[in-house]
Each structure stands twice: as C-alpha cells, then as structure tokens.
C-alpha positions in Angstrom: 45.9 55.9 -42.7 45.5 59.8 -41.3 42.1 59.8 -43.0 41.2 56.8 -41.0 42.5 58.4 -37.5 41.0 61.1 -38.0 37.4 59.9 -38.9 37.8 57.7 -35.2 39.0 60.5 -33.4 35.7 62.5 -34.9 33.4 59.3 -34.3 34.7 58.7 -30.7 34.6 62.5 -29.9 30.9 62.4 -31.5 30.2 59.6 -29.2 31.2 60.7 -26.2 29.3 64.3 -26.6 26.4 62.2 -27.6 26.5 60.4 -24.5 27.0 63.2 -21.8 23.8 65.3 -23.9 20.8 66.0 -22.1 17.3 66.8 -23.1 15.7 68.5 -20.8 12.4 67.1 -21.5 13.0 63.8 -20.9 12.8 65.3 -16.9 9.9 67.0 -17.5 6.9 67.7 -19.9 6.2 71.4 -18.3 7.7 73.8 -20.2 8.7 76.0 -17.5 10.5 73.4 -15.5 12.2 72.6 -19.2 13.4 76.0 -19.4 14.9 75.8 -15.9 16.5 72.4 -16.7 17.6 74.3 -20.1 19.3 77.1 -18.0 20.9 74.3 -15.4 22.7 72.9 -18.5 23.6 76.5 -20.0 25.3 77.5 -16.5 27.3 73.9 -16.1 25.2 72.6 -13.4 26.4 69.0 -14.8 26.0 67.1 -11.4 22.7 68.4 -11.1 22.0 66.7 -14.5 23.8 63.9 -13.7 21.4 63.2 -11.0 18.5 63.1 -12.6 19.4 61.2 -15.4 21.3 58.4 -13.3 17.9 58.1 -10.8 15.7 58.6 -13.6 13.9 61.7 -12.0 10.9 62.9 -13.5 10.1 66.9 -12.8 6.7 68.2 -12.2 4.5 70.8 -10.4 2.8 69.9 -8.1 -0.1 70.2 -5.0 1.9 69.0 -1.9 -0.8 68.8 0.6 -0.8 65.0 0.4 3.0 65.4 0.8 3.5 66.9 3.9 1.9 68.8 6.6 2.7 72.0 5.5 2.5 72.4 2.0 1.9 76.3 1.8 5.3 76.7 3.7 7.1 73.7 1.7 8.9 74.6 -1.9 9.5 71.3 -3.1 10.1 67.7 -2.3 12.1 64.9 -3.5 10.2 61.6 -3.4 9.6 58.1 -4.6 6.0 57.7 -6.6 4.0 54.2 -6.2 5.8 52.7 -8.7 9.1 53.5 -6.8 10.7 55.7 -9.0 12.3 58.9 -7.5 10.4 62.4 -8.5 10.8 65.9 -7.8 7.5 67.5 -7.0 7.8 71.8 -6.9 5.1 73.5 -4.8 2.5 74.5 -7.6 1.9 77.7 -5.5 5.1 78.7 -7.7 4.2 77.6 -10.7 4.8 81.8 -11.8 7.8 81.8 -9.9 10.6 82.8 -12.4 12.8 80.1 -14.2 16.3 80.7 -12.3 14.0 80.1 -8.9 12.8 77.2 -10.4 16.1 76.2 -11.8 17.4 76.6 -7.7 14.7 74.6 -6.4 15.4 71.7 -9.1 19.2 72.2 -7.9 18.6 71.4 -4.6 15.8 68.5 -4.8 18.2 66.9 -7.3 21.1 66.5 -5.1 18.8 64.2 -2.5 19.9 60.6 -3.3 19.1 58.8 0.0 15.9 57.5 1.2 16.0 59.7 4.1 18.0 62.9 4.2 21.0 63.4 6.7 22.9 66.5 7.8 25.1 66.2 5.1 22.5 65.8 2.6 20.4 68.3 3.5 23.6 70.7 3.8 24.4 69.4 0.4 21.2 70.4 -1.1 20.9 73.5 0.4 24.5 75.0 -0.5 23.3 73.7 -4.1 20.8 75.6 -4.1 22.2 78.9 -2.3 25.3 78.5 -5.3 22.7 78.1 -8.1 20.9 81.3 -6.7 24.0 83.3 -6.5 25.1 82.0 -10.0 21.5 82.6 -11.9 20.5 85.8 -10.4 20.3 88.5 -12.5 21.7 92.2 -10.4 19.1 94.1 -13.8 16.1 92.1 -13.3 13.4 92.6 -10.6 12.2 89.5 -8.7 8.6 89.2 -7.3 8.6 89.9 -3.3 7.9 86.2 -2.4 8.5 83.7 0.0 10.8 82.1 -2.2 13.0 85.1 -3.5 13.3 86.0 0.6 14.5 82.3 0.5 16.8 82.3 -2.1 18.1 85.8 -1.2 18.6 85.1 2.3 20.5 81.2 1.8 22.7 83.2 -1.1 24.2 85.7 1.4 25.0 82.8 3.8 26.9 80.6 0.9 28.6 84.1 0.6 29.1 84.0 4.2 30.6 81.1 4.8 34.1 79.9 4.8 35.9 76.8 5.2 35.9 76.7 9.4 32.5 78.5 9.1 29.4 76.9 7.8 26.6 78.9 8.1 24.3 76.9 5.9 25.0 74.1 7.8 24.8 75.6 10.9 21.0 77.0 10.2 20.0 73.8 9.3 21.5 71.8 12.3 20.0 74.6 14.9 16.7 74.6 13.1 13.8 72.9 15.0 12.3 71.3 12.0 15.3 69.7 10.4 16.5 68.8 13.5 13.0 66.7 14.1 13.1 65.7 10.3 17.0 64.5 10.5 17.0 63.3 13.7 20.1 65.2 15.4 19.4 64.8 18.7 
C-alpha cells in the first residue's frame, strides 16, 4: 500500500511539473528571442510565460513600418495577425540588441491582454519591463549605447524610484503626450 502512495504522489507531482513546463520555442522559432524566453523562465518571470501560453503568442522580429507611424522610434508591439491570433512583433532594428533587452521587451509586450491598452495596462507593462530590466542587468557587463539601453536604464531608476503613494512610471506615462493621445486620458 506505501509503494502504491508513493508511485501517485511521484505520478501526480510529475504531472503537474509537466503541465506548468514551457518550451520556449513553441513562442518563437528565432533563436535569440528563444534565449530571452529561456532567461524569462530561468529568472521566474512565470506570469510572463503564462501569458503567452494562455493567448497563444507567437514571438518574432520584425519591420514595424506597416505597424505604426513611427517605427524607428517604436521597440515592439503587441498585436493581433489576420488570422486573429495575438503576436508580439520586436523592432528588427534590435535584432543585435542583447538577450536580457530582448527578454525586457518580451516582458512588457506580454503583459498587454486587451484589445486596446488602458492606463493600467500600459502602467502594467511598463513596470514589467522596468522590474525585468532591473532583475536581468548584469552591474560586469557593458551594454551597447542605444536607444533601448537609455530606455531600459532610465524606466529601471524610476521602478527604483517609486513607492507606494508615488508612481513615477505611471505618472510618465499619464503626462506623456503620446500615450495620452494613444490611451485616451483626456
């Protein structure tokens, strides 16, 4: 009788591992984005995981020019393709970007789930992003002087920044001009 609750404690333990395992390549083919996906799942970034298994999100690179108006300044974009299915496209202008950056950019696309991004979301996202950056960045290894290391750099000192009463993320994003066009806070 111990043998036999034993070997379904094992199986149901198995099971359940089993079921919360991710590969990363069933988000993407690219091997770079694979790596960051890999290095999401090292560092516990389950909910980021989470999200792109339950949407079914597919990962790519990507030229956003037929994406939005301003695809040298834009990083990445979470979208639906013609067949409806939610994607995350990363700005192929960082294609050489290194794999925590891509990792943070993955972070933050992933944690869009409406159809149209709120305040909230958008604050969401971002602090993802800025708490991935802070988490992945390594102090002994030299980052490329880029738009998207100023980026990173810049929202990780404001998650460091803020406090509970204090916000700064949010408040950037709710006093920017753009977002406040793009989220519709009047």
């Amino acid at each position: 009788m111990k043998k036999l609750v034993v070997f379904f404690a094992a199986f149901i333990l198995l099971t359940v591992n089993q079921a919360f395992a991710y590969r990363a390549t069933d988000f993407s083919s690219d091997s770079k984005i694979v790596a960051a996906i890999n290095l999401l799942e090292q560092a516990g970034e389950t909910d980021v995981l989470r999200n792109l298994q339950r949407h079914g999100i597919r990962v790519s690179f990507d030229d956003l020019t037929s994406y939005t108006y301003n695809a040298s300044k834009t990083f990445a974009v979470s979208t639906y393709n013609k067949y409806g299915t939610r994607v995350i496209m990363i700005n192929s202008i960082y294609r050489n970007a290194p794999v925590e950056q891509i990792a943070c950019l993955v972070a933050h696309e992933s944690m869009h789930v409406k159809r149209v991004a709120d305040l909230e979301e958008e604050t969401i996202a971002t602090q993802k992003e800025a708490a991935t950056w802070v988490r992945l960045r390594s102090a002994s290894k030299a980052y490329p002087d880029s738009r998207l290391t100023r980026r990173l750099d810049k929202l990780g000192g404001m998650y460091m920044a803020s406090s509970n009463g204090n916000n700064i993320i949010q408040n950037k994003i709710a006093s920017n001009g753009f977002y406040r066009a793009q989220l519709g806070i009047n």
